[in-house]
C-alpha positions as CSV (number, residue, x, y, z in Angstrom):
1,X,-0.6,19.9,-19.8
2,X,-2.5,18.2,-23.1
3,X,-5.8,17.6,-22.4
4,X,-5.7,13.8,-23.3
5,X,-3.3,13.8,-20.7
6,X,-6.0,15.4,-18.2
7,X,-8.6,12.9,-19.5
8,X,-6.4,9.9,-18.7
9,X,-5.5,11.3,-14.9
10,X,-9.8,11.9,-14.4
11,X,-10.0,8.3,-15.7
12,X,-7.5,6.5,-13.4
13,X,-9.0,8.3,-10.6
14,X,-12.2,6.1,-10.7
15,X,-9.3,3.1,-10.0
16,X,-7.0,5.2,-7.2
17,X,-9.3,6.4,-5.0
18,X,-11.2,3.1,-4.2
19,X,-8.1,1.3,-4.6
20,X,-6.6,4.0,-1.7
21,X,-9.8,4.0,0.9
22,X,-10.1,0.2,0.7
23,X,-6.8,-0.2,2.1
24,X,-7.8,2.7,4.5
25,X,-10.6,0.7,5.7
26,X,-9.0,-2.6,6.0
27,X,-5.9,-1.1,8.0
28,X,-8.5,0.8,10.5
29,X,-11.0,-1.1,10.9
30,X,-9.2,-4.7,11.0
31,X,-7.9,-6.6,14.0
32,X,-6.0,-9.9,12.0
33,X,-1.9,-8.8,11.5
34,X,-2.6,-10.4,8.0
35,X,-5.2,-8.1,6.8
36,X,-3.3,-4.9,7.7
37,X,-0.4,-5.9,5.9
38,X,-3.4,-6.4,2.6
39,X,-4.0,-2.9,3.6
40,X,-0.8,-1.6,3.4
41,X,-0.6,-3.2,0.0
42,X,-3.3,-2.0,-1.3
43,X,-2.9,1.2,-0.5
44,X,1.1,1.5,-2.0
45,X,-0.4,0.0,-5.3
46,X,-2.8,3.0,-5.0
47,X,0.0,5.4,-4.6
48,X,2.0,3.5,-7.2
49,X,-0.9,3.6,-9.9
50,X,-1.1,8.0,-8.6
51,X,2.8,8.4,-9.5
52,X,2.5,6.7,-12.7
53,X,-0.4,8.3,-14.3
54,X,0.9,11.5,-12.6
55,X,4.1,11.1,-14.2
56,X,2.3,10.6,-18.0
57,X,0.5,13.5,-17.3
58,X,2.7,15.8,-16.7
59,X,5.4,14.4,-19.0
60,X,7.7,13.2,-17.0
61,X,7.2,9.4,-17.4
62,X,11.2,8.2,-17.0
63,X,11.1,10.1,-13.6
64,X,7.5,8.3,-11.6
65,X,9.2,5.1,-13.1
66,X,12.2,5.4,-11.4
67,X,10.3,6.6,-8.8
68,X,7.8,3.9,-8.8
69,X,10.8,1.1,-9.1
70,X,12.5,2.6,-5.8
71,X,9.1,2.5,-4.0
72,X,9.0,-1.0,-5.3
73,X,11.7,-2.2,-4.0
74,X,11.0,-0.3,-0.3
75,X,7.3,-1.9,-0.3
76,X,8.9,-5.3,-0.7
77,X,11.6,-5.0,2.2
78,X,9.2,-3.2,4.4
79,X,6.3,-6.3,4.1
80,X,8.7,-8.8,3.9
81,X,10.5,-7.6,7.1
82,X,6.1,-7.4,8.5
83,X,5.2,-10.7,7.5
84,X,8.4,-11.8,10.3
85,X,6.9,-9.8,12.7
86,X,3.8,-11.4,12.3
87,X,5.2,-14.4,12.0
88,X,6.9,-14.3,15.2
89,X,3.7,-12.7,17.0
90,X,1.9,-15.7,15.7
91,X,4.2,-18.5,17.2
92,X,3.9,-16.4,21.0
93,X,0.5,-16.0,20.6
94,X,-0.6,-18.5,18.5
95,X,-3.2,-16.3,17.0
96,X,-2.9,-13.0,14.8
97,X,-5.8,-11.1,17.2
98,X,-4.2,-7.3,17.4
99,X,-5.8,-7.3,20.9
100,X,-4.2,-10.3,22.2
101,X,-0.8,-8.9,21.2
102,X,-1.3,-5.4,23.2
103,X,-0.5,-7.0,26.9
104,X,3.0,-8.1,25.0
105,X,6.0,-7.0,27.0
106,X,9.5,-7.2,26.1
């Protein structure tokens, strides 16, 4: 691996890890629907910008894009599909409280 290529993965750490635990912290220690799905964003973009800058590192840039375009295109059904659930929690509940959606049967 060329060093310039090491450089670049140290530098984009700086932007991953807070990128990743921010989306940690808003998924764990949220209790809005709306928020967790931010979290879950937040943390595929930091797996996203990993794959990427892993790929230029190690020289195999074609392969994290394809890689990246596939998880693209899975983060988009997956929060799409989400934001119906929440949806639909919303209209029975009328408020997007994880607590008041525990007691839910059905």
């Amino acid at each position: 691996m060329p060093a310039d290529a090491i450089a670049v993965l140290k530098a984009y750490w700086i932007f991953i890890v807070p990128l990743a635990a921010a989306g940690l912290i808003c998924l764990v220690m949220t209790r809005n629907f709306i928020r967790v799905l931010i979290g879950l964003e937040l943390m595929t973009k930091a797996a996203t910008l990993l794959i990427i800058v892993s790929g230029y590192a190690s020289g195999r840039l074609a392969l994290a894009q394809a890689i990246v375009v596939t998880l693209i295109v899975i983060e988009v059904v997956v929060i799409s599909v989400a934001a119906g659930i929440v949806q639909g929690i919303f209209l029975l509940n009328e408020s997007l409280d994880i607590r008041k959606s525990r007691n839910m049967k059905g």
